[in-house]
N, C-alpha and C positions, 0 to 999 in steps of 0.2 A: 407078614408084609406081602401085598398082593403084586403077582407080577406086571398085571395093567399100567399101577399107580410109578411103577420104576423103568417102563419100557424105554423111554424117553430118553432115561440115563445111562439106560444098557447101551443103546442102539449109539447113543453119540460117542459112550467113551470107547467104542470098537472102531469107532469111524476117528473117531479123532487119533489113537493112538496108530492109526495105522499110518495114516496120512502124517504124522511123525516123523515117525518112524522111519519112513522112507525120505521125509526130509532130513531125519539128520545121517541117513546114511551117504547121502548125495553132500552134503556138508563135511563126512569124513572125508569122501572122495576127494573132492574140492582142497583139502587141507594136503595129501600124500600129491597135487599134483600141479601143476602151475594155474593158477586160477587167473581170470579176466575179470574185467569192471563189468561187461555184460553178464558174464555167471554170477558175478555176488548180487547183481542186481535182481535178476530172476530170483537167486537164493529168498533174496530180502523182500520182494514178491509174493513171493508162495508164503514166508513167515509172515506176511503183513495179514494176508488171507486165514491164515490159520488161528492168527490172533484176534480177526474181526467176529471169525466161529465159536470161537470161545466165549468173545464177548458178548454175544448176542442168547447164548445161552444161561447165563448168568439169571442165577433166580434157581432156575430148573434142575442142576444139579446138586448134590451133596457138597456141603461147606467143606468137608475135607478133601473135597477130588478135586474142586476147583479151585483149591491151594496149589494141591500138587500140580496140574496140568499148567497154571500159572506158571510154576518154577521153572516147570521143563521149558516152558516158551522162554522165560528171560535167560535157560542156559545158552538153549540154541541162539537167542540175540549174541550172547557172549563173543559166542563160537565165530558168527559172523564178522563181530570186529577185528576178530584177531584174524581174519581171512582178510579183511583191509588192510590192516598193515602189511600184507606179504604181495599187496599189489604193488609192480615196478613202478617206479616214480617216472613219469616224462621228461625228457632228457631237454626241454626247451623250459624258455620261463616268458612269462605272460603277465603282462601290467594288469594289476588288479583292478576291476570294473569302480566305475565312481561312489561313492558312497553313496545311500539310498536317501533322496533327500527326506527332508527334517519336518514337510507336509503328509507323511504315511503317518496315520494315527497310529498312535500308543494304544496298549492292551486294555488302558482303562476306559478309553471314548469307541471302544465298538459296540454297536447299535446292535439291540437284541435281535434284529435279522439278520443274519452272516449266512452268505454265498462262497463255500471254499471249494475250489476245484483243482486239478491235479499241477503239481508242480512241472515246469516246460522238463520232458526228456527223460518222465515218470513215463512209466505205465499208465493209457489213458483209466480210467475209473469214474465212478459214477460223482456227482457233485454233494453237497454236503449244505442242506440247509436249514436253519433254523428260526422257528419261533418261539419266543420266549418275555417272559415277563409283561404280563398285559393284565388288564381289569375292566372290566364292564365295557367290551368290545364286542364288536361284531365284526370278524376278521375273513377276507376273500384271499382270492388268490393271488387279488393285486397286491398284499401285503410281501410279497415276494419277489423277490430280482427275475425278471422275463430272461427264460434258460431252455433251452430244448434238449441237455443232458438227460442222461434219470438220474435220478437224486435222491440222497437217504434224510428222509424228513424227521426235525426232533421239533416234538411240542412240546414244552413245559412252564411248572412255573407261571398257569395261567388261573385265574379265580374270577368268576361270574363273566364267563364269555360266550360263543356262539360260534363258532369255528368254520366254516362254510367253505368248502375245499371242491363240490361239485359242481359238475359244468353249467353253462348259462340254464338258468330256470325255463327261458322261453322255446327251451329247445334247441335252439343254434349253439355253434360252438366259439367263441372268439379265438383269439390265436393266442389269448393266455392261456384261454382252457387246453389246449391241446400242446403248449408247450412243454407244461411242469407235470413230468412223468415221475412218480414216484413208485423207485424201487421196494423200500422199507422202512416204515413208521414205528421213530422209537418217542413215547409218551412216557412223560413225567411229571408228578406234582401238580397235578390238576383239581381244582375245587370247583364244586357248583358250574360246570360249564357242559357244553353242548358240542359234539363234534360230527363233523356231517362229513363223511369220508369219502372218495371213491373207492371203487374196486380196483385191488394193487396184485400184483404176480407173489411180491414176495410175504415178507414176513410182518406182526405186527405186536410189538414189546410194550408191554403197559406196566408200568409201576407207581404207587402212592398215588393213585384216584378217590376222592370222596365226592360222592352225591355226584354222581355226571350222567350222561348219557353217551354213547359212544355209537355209532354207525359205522358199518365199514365191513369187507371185502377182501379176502385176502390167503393166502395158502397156508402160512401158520399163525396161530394166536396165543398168545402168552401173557396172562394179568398174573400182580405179584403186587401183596399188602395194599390190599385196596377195598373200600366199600361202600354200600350203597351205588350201585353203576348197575343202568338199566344198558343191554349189550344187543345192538339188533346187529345179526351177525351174516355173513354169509362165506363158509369155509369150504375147501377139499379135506381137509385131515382134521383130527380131533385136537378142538381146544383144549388148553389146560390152564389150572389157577393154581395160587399158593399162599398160602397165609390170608386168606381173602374171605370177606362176610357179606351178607345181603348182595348177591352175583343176579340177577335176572335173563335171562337168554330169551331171543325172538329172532325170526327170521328177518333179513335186509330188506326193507320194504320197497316192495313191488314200483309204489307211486314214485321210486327215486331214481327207477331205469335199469335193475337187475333183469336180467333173461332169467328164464324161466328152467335152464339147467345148470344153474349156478346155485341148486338148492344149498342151504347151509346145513350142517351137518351138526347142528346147538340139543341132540336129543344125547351125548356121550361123553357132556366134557368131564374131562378128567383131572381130577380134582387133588394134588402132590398132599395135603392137609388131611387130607381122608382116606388113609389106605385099606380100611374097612370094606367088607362089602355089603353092609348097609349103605340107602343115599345119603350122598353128603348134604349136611345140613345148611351149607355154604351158599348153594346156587339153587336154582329156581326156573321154570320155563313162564316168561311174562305172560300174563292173560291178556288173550285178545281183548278184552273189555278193558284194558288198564292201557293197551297200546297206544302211542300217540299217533293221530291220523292227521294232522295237518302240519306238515315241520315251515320251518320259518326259510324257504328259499328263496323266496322273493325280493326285492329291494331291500339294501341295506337299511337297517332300524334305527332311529337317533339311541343314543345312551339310554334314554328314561326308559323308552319301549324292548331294550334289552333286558333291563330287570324286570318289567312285562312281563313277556315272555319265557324266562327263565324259570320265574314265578309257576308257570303253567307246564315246563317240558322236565321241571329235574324230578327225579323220584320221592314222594313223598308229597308232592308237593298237592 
């Protein structure tokens, strides 16, 4: 087993276990001494953070570590409830607010793009948006609720689309392009589609891709059972894949507004499937004769010119 192919796993369960560790020692403390609403809160804070870490790694470590790291998150939740009950009860009493009226849609009538943001007297945090369940679209930014948060974006669930997330074509910016900041892109269930991404600070989570193309920007990148996806990339740290066939890697292209010290780092990904050190047979660096040189950013396309052009941008094709 090559140490390369495991670093990943090393690096996080040292950082994750410590970062624990040290919450649950602040958790013991909390228990031996008169705890507040503001300390569990922070407590339930930091675990909510620790939980989001975990999850985002998901794919990338060993099935049996991320059982157990699981566990230990849902004891520490334990530990926390039972630090609620030892909170004094307010010595007043308070008419309970009206009931929520009877026009807040049901779980069943929410529209596959949901805007969630932090509940009043939370911790503020970033916003929560999704796309989801679409077909033979050609999707902007306007498909999104106008938010100047940053926001953790979920694609999925989408089959023969075009996904178009970069700022105005003409050069100028409107004040949607510059509103929707996204922090970090988690992908899922994507067929035969086209994703035309910006350059993001954080992280970018790919699972169950077939036949796509992907575009995008970003400080980590992580695909997971997926195949056939042409990846024009642009990273600081090394990609990784897993379970994953027919991978192609290219640089962000140039004509879509990347600088020129944002090389992408697509000559080392590192590949969980292949701990050999022979190359894995998995991925590929894209031929520049193979690369697509004219993307589709201009005016939105009717339906018919979407399967067009899909026709000409997915791999194989």
């Amino acid at each position: 087993m090559s140490d390369p192919a495991w670093s990943f796993s090393q690096t996080f369960t040292a950082q994750f276990q410590a970062s624990r560790t040290e919450l649950e020692s602040r958790v013991d403390l909390a228990k031996s001494s008169k705890i507040t609403a503001d300390a569990l809160q922070t407590l339930s804070s930091d675990l909510a953070k620790l939980t989001k870490t975990l999850s985002d790694a998901t794919g990338s470590l060993p099935s049996y570590d991320q059982r157990q790291y699981e566990l230990q998150l849902k004891g520490l939740q334990k530990s926390l409830e039972e630090l609620r009950t030892l909170i004094p009860k307010s010595k007043f009493a308070f008419k309970r607010k009206d009931p929520v009226p009877s026009t807040v849609a049901s779980p069943s009538s929410v529209q596959p793009i949901v805007l969630e943001t932090s509940q009043p007297g939370s911790t503020p945090t970033s916003t929560n948006l999704t796309l989801s369940s679409r077909s033979l679209q050609y999707l902007t930014m306007t498909s999104f609720p106008d938010t100047s948060e940053m926001s953790d974006l979920t694609i999925s669930d989408l089959n023969n689309c075009i996904v178009n997330l970069l700022p105005d074509a003409s050069g100028g910016h409107s004040s949607r392009d510059s509103s929707l900041k996204i922090s970090a892109l988690h992908i899922r269930n994507l067929t035969d589609t086209v994703l035309l991404l910006p350059i993001i600070q954080g992280s970018v989570l790919l699972h169950d891709l077939s036949r796509c193309v992907v575009v995008v920007g970003c400080h980590q990148f992580r695909m997971h059972n997926s195949t056939s996806v042409d990846v024009y990339l642009s990273i600081s740290s090394t990609p990784i894949i897993e379970h994953c066939s027919q991978i192609r890697f290219a640089s962000y292209p140039a004509s879509l507004g990347i600088s020129e010290d944002s090389s992408p780092n697509v000559l080392s990904i590192q590949d969980f499937s292949h701990i050999k050190s022979t190359p894995s047979p998995n991925w590929s660096m894209l031929p520049s004769e193979t690369q697509i040189s004219k993307w589709p950013i201009g005016s939105a396309p009717e339906k018919e010119e979407v399967a067009g052009l899909l026709s000409v941008l997915l791999p194989g094709s």
